[in-house]
N, CA, C and O atoms as a DFTB+ gen file, in Angstrom:
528 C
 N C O
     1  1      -5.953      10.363       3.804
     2  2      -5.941      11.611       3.084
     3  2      -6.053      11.310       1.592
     4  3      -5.575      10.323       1.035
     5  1      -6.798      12.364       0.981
     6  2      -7.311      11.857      -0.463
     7  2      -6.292      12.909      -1.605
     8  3      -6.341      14.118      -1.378
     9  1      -5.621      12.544      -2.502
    10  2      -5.192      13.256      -3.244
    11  2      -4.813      12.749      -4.734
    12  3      -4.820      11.519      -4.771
    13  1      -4.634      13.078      -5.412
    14  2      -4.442      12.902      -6.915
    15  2      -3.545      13.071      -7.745
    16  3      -3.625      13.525      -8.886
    17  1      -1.959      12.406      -6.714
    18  2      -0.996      12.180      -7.304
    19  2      -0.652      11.197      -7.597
    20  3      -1.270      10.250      -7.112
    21  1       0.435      10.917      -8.479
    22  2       0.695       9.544      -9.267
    23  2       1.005       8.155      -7.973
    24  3       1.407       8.402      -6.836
    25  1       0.776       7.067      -8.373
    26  2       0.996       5.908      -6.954
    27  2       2.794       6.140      -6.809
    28  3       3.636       6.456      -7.649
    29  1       2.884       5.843      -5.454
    30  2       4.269       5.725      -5.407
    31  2       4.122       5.315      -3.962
    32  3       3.241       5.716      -3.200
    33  1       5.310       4.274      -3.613
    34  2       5.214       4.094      -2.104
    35  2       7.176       4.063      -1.884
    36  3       8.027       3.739      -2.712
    37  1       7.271       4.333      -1.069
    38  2       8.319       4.968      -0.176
    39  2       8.825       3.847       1.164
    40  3       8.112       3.761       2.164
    41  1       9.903       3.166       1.058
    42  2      10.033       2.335       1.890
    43  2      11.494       3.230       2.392
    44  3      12.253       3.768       1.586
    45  1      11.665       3.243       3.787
    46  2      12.134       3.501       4.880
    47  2      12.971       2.381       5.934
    48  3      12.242       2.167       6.903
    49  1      14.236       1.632       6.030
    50  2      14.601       0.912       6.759
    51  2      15.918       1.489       7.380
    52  3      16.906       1.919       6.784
    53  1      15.688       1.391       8.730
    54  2      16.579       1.779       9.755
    55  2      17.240       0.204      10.259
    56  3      16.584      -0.590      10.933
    57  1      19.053      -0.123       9.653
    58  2      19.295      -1.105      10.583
    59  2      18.534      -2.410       9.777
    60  3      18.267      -3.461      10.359
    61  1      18.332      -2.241       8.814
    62  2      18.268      -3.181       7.462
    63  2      16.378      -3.355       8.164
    64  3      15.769      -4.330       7.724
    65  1      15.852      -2.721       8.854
    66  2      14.590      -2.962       9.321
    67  2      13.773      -2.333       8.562
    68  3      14.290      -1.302       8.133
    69  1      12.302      -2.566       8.064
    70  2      11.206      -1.926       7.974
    71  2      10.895      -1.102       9.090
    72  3      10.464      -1.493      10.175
    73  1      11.235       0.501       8.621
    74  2      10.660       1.696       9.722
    75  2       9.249       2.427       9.158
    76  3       8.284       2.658       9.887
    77  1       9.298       2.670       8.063
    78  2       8.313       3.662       7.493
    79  2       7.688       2.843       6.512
    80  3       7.875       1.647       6.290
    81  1       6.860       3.711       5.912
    82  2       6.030       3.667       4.765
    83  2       5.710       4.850       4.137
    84  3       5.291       5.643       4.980
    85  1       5.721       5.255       3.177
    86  2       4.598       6.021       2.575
    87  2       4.031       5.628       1.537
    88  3       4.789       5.040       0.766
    89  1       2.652       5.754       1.107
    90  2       1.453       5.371       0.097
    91  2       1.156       6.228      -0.350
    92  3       0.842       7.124       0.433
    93  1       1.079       6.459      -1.466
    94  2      -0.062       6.970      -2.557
    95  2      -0.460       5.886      -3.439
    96  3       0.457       5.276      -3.989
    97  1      -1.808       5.488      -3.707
    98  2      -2.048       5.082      -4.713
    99  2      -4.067       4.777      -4.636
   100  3      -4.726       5.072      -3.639
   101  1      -4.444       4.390      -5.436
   102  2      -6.007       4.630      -5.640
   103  2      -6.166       3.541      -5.252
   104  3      -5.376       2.605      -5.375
   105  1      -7.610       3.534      -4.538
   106  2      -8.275       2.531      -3.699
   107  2      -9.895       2.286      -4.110
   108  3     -10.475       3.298      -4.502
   109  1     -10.479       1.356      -4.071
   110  2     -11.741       1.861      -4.306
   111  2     -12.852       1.113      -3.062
   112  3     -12.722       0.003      -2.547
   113  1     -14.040       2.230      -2.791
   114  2     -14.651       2.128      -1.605
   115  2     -16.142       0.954      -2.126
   116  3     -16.130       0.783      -3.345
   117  1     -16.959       0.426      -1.620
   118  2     -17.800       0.242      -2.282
   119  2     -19.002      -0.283      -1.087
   120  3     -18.583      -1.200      -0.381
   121  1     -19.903       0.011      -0.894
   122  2     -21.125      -0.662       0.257
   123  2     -21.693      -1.645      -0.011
   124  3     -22.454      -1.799      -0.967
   125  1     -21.449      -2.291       0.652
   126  2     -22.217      -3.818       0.902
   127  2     -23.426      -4.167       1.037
   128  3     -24.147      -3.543       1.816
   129  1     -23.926      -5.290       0.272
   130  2     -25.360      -5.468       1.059
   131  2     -25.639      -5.637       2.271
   132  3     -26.770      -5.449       2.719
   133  1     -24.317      -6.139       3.189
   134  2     -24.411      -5.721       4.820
   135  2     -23.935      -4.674       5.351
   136  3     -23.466      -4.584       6.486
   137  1     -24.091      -3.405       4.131
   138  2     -23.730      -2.289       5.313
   139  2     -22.500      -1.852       5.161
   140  3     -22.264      -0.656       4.988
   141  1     -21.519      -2.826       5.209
   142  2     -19.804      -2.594       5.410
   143  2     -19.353      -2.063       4.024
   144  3     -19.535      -2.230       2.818
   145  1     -18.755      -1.429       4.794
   146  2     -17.509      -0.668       3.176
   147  2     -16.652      -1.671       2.781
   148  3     -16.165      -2.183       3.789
   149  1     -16.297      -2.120       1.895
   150  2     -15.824      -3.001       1.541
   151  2     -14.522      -2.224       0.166
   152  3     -14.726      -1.762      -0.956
   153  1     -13.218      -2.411       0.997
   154  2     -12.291      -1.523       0.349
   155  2     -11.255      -2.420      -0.642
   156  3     -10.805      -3.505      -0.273
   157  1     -10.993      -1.911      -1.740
   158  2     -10.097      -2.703      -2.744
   159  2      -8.998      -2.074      -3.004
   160  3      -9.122      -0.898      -3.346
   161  1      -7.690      -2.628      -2.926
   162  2      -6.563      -2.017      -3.140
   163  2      -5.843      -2.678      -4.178
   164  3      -5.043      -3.601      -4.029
   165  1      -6.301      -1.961      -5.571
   166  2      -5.455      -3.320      -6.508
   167  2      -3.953      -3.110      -7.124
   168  3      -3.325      -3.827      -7.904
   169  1      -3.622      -1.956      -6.538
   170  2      -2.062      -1.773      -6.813
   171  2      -1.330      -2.521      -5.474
   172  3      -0.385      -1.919      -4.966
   173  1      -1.661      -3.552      -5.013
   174  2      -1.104      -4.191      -3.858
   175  2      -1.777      -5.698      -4.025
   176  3      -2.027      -6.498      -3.123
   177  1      -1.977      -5.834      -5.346
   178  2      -2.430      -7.323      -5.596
   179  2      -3.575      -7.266      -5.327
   180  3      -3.646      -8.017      -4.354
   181  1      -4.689      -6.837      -5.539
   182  2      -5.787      -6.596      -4.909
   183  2      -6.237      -6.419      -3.705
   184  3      -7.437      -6.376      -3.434
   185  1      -5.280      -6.297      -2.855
   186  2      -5.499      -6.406      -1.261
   187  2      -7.241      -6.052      -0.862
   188  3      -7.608      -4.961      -1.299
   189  1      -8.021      -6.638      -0.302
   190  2      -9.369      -6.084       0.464
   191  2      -9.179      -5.819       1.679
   192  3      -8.189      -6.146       2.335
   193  1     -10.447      -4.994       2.184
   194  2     -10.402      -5.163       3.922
   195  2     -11.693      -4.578       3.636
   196  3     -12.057      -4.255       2.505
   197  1     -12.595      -4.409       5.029
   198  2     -13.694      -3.872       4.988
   199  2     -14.011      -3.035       6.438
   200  3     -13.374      -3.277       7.463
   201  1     -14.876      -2.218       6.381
   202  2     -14.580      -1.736       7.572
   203  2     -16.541      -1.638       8.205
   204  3     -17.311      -2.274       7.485
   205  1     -17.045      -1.063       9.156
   206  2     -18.005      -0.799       9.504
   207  2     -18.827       0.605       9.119
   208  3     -19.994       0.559       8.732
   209  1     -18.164       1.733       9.254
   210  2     -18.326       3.039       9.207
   211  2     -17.105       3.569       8.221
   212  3     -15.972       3.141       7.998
   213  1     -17.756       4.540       7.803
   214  2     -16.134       5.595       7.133
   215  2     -15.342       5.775       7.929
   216  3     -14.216       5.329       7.709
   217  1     -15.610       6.508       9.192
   218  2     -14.486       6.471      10.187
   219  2     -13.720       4.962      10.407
   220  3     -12.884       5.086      11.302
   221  1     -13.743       3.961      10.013
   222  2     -12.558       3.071      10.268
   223  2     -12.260       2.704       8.958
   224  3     -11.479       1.780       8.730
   225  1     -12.823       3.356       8.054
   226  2     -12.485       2.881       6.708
   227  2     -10.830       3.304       6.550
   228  3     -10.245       2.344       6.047
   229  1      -9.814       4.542       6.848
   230  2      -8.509       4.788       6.942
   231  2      -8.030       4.091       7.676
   232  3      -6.840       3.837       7.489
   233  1      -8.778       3.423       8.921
   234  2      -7.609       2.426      10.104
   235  2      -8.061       1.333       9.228
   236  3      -7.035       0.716       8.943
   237  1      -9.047       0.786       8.666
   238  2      -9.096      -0.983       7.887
   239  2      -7.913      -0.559       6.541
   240  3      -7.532      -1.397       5.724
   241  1      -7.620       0.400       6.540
   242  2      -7.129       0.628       4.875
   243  2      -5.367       0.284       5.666
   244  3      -4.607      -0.639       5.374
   245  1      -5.201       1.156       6.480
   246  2      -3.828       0.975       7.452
   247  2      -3.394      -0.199       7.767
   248  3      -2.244      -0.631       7.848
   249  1      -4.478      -0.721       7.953
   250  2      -4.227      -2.287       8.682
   251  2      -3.645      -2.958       7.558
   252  3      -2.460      -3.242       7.380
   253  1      -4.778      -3.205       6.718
   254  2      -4.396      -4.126       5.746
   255  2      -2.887      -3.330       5.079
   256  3      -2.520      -4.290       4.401
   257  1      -2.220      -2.665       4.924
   258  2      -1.208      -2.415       4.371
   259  2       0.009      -2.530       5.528
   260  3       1.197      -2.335       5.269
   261  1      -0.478      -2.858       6.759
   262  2       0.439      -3.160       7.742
   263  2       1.227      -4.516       7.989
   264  3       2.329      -4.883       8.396
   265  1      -0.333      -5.224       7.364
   266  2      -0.411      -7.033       7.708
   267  2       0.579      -7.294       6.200
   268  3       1.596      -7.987       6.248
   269  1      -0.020      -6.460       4.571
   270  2       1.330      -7.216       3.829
   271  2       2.294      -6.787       4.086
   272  3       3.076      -7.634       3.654
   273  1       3.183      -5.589       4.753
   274  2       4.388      -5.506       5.302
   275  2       4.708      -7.003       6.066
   276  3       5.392      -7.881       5.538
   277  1       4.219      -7.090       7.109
   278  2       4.372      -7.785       7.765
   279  2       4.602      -9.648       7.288
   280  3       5.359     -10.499       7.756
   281  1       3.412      -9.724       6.006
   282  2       4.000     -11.157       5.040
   283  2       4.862     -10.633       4.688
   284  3       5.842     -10.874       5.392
   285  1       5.122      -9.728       3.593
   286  2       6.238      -9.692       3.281
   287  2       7.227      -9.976       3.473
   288  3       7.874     -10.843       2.886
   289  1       7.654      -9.101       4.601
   290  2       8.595      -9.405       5.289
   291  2       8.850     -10.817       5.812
   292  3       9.705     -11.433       5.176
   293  1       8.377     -11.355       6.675
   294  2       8.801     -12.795       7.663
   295  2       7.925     -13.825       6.681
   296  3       7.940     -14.943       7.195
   297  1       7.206     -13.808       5.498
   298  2       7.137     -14.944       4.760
   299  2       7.158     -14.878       3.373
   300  3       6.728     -15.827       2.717
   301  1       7.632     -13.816       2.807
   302  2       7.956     -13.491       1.274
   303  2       9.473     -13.293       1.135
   304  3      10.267     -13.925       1.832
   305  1       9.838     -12.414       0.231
   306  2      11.164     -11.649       0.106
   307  2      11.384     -10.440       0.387
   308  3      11.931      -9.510      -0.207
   309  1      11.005     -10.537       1.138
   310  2      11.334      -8.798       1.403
   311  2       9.863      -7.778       0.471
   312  3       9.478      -7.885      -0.693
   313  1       9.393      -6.890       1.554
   314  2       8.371      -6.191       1.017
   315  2       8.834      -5.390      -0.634
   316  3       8.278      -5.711      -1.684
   317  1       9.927      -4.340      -0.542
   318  2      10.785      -4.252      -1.997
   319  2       9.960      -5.625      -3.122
   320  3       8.951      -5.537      -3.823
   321  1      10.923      -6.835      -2.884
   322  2      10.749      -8.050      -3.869
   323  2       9.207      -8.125      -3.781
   324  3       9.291      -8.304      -4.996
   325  1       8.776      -8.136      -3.698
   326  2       7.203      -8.624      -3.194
   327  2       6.122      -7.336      -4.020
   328  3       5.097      -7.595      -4.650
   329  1       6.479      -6.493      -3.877
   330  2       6.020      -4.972      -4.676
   331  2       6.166      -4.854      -6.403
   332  3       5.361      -4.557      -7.286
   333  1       7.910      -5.323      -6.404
   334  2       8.136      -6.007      -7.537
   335  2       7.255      -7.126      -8.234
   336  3       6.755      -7.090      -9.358
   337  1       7.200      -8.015      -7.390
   338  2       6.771      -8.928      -7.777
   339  2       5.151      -8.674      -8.943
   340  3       4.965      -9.239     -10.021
   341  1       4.429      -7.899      -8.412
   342  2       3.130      -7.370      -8.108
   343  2       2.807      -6.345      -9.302
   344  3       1.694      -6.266      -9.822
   345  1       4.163      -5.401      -9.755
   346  2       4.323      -4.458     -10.818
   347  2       4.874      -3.574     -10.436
   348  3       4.994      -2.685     -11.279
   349  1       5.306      -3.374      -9.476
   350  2       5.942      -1.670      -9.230
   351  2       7.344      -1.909      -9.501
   352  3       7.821      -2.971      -9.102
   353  1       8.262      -0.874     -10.276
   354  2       9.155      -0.664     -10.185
   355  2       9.982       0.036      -9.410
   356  3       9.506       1.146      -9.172
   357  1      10.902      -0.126      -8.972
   358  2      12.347       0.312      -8.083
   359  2      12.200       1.579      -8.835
   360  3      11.635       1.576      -9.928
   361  1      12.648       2.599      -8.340
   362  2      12.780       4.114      -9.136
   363  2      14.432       4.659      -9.080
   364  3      15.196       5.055      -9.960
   365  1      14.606       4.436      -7.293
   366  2      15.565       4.882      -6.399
   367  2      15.823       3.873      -5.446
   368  3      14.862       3.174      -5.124
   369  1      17.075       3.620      -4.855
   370  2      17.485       2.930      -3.981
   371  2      18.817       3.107      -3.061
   372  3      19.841       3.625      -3.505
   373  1      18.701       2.655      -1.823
   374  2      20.032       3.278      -1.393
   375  2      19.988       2.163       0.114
   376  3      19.053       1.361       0.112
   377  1      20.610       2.133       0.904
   378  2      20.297       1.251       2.299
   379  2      19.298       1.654       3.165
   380  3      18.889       0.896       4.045
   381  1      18.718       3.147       2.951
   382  2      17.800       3.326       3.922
   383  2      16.641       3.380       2.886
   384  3      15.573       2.929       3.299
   385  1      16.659       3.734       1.932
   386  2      15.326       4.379       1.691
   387  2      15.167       4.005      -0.228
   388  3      15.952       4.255      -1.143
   389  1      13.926       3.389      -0.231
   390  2      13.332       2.722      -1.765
   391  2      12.523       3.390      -2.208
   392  3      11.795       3.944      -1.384
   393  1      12.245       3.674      -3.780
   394  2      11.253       4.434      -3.936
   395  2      10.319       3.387      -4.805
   396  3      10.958       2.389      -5.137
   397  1       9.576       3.393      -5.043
   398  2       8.608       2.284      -6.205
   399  2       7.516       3.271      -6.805
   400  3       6.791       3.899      -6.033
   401  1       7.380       3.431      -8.398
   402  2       6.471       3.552      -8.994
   403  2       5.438       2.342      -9.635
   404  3       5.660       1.147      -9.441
   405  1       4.399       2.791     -10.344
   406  2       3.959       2.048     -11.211
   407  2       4.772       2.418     -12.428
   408  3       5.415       3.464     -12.517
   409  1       4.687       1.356     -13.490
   410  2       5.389       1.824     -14.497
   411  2       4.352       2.773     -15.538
   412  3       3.787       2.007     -16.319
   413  1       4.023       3.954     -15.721
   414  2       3.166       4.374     -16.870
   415  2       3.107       4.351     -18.009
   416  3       2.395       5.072     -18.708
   417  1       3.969       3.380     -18.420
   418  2       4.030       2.942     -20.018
   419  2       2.810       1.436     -20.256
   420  3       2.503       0.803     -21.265
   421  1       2.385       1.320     -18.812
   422  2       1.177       0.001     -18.866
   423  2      -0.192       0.776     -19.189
   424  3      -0.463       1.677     -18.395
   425  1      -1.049       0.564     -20.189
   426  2      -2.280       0.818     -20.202
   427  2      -2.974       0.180     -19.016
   428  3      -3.739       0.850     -18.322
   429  1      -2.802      -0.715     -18.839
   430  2      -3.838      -1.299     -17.330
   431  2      -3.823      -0.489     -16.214
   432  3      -4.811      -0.236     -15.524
   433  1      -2.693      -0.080     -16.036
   434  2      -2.396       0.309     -14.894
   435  2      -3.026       2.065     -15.081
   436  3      -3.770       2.453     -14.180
   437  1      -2.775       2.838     -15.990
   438  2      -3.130       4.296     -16.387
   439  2      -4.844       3.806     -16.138
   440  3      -5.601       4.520     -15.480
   441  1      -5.182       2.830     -16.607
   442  2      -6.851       2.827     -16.838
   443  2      -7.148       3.139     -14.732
   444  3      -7.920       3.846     -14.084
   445  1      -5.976       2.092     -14.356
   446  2      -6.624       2.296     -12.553
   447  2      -6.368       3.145     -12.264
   448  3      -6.625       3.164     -11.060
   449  1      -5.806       4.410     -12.661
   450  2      -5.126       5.442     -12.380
   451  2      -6.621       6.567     -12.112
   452  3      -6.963       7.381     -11.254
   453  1      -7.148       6.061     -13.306
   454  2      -8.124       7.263     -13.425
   455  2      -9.560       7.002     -12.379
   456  3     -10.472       7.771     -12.073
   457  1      -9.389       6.109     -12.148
   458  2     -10.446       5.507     -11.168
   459  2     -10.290       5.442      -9.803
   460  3      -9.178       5.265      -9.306
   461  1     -11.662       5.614      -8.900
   462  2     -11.425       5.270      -7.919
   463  2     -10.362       6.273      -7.193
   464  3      -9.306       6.526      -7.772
   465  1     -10.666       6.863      -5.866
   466  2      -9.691       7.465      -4.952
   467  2      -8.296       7.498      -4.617
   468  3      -7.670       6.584      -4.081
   469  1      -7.927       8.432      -4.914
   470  2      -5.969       8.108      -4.533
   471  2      -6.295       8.286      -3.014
   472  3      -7.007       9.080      -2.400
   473  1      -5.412       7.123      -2.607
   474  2      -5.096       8.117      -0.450
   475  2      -3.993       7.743      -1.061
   476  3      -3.618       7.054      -2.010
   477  1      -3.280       8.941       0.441
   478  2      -2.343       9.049       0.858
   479  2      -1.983       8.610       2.026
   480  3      -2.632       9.192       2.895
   481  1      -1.133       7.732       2.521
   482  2      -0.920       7.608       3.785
   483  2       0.797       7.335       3.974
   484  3       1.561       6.805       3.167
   485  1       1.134       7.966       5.507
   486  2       2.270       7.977       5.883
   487  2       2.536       6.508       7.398
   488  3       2.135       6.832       8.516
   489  1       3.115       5.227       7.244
   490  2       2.895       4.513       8.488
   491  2       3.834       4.508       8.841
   492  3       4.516       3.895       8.020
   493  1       4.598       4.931       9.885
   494  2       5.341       4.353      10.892
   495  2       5.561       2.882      11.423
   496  3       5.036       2.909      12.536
   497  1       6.023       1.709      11.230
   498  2       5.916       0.700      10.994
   499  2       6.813       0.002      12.578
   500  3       6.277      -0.652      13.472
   501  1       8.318       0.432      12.483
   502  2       9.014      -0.317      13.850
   503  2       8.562      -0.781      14.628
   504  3       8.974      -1.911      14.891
   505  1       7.563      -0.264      15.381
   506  2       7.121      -1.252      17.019
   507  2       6.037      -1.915      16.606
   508  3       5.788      -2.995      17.142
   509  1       5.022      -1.309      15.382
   510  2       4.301      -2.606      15.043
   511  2       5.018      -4.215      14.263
   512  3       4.476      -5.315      14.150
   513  1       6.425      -3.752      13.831
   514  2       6.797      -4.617      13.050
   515  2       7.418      -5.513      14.047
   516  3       7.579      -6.636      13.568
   517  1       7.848      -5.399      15.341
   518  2       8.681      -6.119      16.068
   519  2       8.241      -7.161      17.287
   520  3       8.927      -7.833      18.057
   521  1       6.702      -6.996      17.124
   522  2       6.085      -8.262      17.597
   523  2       5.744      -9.560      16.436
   524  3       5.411     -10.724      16.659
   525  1       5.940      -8.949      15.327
   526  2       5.413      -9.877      14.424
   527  2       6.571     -10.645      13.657
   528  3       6.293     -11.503      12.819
């Protein structure tokens, strides 16, 4: 889902676990000389993924924000530390539920602001998180 509010992601843990997610933040799409969409997520360290069609361009965008949960978690510090790490600040905090902005006092970051597509996405994370 496409919208044009400020980045912010929303962490959710049930039982000290990664349950949820929520995303906002701008992405940018771009076509390949083979065809493939080729997606950039640089408020997540640049994260890429690429997909075949638009229609999997939201499940390649999902994925890849599933898989850094997933480092995060079992080979970083904790997705939180790791977000930090990257530029986002803590806003709110409590045992279940984190909030993270960008900070808007960064010119770099306002410049990505204006560019490129905001999505929105909401993931449900638990049963994907508990094979991994």
């Amino acid at each position: 889902m496409k919208t044009s509010a400020e980045p912010i992601i929303e962490v959710i843990r049930h039982n000290e676990k990664l349950s949820s997610l929520k995303v906002i933040m701008p992405i940018w799409n771009e076509l390949g000389e083979d065809n493939k969409i080729y997606t950039k997520m640089p408020l997540l360290g640049g994260l890429k993924t690429y997909s075949i069609n638009e229609n999997d361009t939201d499940i390649a965008v999902k994925e890849a924000i599933e898989c850094f949960c997933i480092a995060s978690e079992r080979y970083g510090n904790g997705l939180e530390n790791e977000l930090e790490n990257i530029g986002w600040v803590i806003t709110s905090s409590s045992d279940i539920r984190t909030v993270l902005n960008i900070d808007s006092s960064n010119s770099m970051f306002n410049l990505l602001l204006q560019t490129g597509e905001t999505t929105a996405l909401d993931l449900e994370l638990e049963k994907d998180l508990e094979f991994a």
